[in-house]
Structure formats: C-alpha cells, structure tokens
C-alpha positions as CSV (number, residue, x, y, z in Angstrom):
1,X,-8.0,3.4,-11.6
2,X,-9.9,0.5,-9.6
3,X,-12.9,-0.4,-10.9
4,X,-16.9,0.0,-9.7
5,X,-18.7,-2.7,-8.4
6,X,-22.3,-3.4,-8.9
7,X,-23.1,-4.8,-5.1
8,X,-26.5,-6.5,-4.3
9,X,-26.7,-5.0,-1.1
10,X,-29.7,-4.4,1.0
11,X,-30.7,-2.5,4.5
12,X,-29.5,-5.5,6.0
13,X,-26.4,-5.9,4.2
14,X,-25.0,-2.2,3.3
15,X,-21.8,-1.4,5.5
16,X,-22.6,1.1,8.0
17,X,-19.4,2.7,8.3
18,X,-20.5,4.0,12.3
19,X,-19.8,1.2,13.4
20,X,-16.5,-0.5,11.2
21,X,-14.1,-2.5,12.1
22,X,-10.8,-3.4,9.4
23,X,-9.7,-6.9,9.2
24,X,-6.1,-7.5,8.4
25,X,-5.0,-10.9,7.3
26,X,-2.0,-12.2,7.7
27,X,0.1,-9.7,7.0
28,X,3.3,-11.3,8.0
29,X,6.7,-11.1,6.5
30,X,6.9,-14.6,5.7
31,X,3.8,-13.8,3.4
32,X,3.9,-10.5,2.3
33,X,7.5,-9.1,2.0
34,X,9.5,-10.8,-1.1
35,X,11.9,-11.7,1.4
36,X,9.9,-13.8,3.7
37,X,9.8,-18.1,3.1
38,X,6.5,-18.1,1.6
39,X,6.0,-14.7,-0.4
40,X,3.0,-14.6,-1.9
41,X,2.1,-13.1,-5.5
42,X,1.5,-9.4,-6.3
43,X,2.4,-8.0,-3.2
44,X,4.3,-4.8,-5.0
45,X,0.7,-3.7,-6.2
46,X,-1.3,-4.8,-3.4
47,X,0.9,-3.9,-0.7
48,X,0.8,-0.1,-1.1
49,X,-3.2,-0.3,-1.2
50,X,-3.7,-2.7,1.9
51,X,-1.5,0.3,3.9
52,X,-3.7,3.0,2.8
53,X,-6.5,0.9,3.7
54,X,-4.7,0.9,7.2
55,X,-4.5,4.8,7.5
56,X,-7.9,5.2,6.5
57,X,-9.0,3.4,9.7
58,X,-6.2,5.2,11.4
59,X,-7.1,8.9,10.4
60,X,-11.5,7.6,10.8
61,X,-10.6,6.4,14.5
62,X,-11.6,3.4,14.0
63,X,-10.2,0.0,15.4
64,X,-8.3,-1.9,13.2
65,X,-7.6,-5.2,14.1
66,X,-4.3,-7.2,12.8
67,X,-5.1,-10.9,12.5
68,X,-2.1,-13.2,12.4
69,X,-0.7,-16.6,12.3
70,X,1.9,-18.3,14.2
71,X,3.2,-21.8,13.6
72,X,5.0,-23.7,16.8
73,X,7.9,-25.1,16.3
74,X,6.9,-28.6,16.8
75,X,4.2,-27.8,14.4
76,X,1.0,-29.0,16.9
77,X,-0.7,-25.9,15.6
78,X,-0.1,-26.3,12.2
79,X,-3.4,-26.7,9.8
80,X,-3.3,-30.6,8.8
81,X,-3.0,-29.6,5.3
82,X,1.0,-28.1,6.2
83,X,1.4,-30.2,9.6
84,X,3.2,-33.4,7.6
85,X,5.5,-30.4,5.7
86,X,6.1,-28.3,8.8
87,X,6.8,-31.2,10.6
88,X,9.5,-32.9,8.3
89,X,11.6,-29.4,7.7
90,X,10.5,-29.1,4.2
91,X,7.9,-25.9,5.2
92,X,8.8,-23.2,7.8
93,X,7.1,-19.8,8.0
94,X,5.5,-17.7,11.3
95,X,7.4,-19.4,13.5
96,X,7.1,-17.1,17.2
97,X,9.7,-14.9,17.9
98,X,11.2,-14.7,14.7
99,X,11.4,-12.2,11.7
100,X,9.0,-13.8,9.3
101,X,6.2,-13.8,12.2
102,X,6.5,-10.3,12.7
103,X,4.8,-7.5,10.7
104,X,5.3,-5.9,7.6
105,X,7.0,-3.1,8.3
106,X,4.4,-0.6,6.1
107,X,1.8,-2.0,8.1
108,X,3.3,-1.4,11.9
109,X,5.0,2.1,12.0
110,X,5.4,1.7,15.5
111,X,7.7,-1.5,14.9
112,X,6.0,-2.5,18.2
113,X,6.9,-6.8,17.9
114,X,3.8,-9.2,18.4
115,X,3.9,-11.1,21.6
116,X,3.5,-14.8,21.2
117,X,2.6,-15.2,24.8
118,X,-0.4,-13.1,24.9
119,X,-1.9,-13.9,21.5
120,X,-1.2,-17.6,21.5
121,X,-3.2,-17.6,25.0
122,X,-6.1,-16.1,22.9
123,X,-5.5,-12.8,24.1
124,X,-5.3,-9.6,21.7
125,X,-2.1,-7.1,21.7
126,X,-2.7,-3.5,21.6
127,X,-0.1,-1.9,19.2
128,X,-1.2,1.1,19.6
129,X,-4.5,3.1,20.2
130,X,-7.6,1.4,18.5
131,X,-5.1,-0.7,16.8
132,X,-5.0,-4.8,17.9
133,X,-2.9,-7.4,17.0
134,X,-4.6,-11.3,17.5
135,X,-3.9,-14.5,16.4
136,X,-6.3,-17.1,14.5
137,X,-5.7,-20.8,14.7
138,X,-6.7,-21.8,11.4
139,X,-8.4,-19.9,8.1
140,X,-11.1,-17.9,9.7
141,X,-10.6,-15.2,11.9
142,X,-13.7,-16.1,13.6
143,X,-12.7,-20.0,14.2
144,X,-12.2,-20.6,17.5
145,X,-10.9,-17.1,18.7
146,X,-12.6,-13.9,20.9
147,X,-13.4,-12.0,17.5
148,X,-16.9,-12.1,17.7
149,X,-17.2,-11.0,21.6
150,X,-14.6,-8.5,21.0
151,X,-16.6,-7.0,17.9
152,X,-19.9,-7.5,19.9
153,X,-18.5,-5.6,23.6
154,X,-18.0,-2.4,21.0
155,X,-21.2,-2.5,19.4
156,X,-19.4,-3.7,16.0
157,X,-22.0,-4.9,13.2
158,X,-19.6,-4.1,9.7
159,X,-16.4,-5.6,9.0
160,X,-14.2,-4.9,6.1
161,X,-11.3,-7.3,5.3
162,X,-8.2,-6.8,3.7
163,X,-5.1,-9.2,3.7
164,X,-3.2,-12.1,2.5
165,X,-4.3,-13.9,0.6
166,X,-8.1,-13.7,-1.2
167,X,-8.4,-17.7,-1.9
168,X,-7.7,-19.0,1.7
169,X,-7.8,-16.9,4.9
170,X,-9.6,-13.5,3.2
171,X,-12.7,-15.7,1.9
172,X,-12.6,-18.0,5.4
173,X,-13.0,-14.7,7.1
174,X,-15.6,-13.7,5.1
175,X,-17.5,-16.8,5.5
176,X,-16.7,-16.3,9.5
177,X,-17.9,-12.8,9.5
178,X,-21.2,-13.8,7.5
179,X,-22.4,-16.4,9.7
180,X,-22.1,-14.1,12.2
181,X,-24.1,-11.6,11.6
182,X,-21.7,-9.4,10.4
183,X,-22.0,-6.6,7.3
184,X,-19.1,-7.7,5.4
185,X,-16.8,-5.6,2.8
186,X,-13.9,-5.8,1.2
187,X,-11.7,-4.0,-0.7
188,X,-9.8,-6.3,-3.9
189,X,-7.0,-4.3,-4.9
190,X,-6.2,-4.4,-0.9
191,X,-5.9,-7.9,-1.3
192,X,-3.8,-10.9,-3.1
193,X,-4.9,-13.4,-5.2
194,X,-8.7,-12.0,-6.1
195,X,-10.0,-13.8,-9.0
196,X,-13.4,-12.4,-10.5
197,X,-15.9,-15.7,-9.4
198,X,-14.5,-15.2,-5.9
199,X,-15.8,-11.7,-6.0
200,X,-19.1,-12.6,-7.6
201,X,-19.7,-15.3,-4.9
202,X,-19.3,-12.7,-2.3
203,X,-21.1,-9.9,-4.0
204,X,-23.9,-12.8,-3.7
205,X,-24.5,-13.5,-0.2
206,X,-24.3,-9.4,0.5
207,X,-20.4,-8.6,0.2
208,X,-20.1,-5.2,-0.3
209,X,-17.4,-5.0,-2.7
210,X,-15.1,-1.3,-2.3
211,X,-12.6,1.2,-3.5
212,X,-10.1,2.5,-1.6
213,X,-11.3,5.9,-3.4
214,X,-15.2,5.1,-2.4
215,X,-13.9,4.2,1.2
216,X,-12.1,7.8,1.5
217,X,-15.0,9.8,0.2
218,X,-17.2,8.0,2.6
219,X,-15.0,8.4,5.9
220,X,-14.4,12.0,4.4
221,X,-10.6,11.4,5.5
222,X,-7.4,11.6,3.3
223,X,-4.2,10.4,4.8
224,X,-0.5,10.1,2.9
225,X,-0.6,8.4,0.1
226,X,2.0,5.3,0.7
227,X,4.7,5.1,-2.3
C-alpha cells in the first residue's frame, strides 16, 4: 500500500495531466539491473513500479521520454566528480555500445538498442511511437540538452519523473524542470533512494507528490500489472 501525500499545490502548480510528459532517469543496466557495474539499491521493489509507471504513459498516449547517460571511453564526458575514477580504470559504467548502456529490459519491450550517434549529437531516438530515448550530459535532464524546446514544440507544461536514483539525477531534474516553468510530479515508490526530507523539500516548492494508484484513477487506464 503506498502512502498519501499531503501536496501544497496551487492552480499554478497542480499537474494537469492533458498535457504530461514521463521522465525516465537513467534507467540503464549498469544502474538498475543487479548485474550491471554500478547497481544501485532497491531496485527489486522499485523496479516493478517504475515499469508500470511506463505503461501508464503507454496505455494514456502520452510521450514518454527515456533520459540516459553515456560515459566515453576516454572519459571527456564524464561529471568531474567520476572523471579522475573513469579515467584511471577504477570506475566504468554506460560506456556506448555496450550492455550496461543499454536499457533495462522491463523498460524497452521493443529491445530496440540506443544509438550513441544520434543522442550523443543532442538528438533524441524514437523507440517507438510517443516513446524517446535522449541523453543528458550531466545531472539534470534540462542541463544543456533540447528538453525544454522539445517539451515546449508539444505544448508540454507537466512533467512527472521517475528513475534512478532520487538523491542525484531524479532531484537535478526536478530542480531543471522547476526553473523551467514546468508542473512537476513524481511518483517515490517509482524511484531509488527517496528519503522523507527530500520529499518534503519538493512538496515545498510545488512537487506534486503521486501514487501509481492516484496516477491510474486519474488517466482512467489500467495496464498489466508487471511481476
């Protein structure tokens, strides 16, 4: 049973679900299947959620939008705070082209593989209809990448994020999508590493914090469950 959330939304903060995009973070096997380099916590309980969160979108029509890192080889990419370990051997994960870059299955039915050309050019990747791969150089989807005039061209004011992992790229995102302009929600149990002040700090600056049960009833959609 996920809990509810006492949001302190207003008319110029509530979601409006019309006009919703889903942000997936990092979703990569590196970070989100236990066999990946850099697994990251929880993912047998979140995983499942962040999936139906996916075929919510899928079933609403709505675009859903995979947002993804990729590390070079010789690391000139790399965040600052990972370069010096990239760099020296003693850190490897995304790396273009190979199996921990790519995916997690659950979240890519098609098995369609991203395409390192096209998104490290800044370009996005259709995997299939209103469904996008792009890539994001650093934390926020928003730094430095075509998010916001790709949101903008559609008429996009909400965003709802879901991802790997709540401390880093989820709350980066967030900050992105607020300074923006954006409506912002996210769903916790669709997400790793939530802790409770993280949440609050959100709910604080107009985060709608969701259910996937409240997001359901509101699209009026009810896809597979995922096991």
């Amino acid at each position: 049973m996920e809990p509810p959330y006492q949001n302190l939304v207003t008319p110029l903060t509530q979601l409006n679900l019309d006009s919703c995009t889903l942000l997936v973070i990092d979703t990569q096997n590196d970070f989100g299947d236990p066999k990946g380099s850099y697994p990251v916590p929880d993912l047998e309980r979140v995983m499942p959620n962040l999936v139906r969160a996916i075929e919510l979108f899928r079933e609403a029509g709505k675009l859903v939008i995979h947002v993804i890192r990729l590390y070079k080889e010789d690391g000139s990419n790399v965040d600052l705070c990972r370069r010096w370990h990239f760099q020296q051997g003693e850190l490897r994960m995304v790396v273009p082209e190979t199996w921990g870059s790519e995916l997690v299955a659950g979240t890519n039915p098609t098995g369609r593989k991203l395409d390192p050309e096209i998104l490290l050019a800044g370009g996005f990747q259709e995997l299939r209809p209103n469904e996008l791969a792009m890539y994001k150089p650093r934390f926020s989807a928003f730094h430095d990448t075509p998010l916001k005039a790709l949101l903008d061209s559609k008429g996009i004011d909400s965003v709802i994020i879901v991802g790997i992992t709540f401390p880093n790229c989820v709350r980066a995102t967030q900050f992105g999508a607020s300074d923006n302009g954006y409506r912002v929600g996210l769903i916790p149990s669709a997400c790793t590493g939530v802790y409770d002040d993280g949440l609050k700090a959100m709910q604080a600056v107009g985060v709608q914090l969701m259910t996937l049960d409240e997001l359901e009833s509101r699209f009026g959609v009810s896809p597979p469950h995922s096991a």
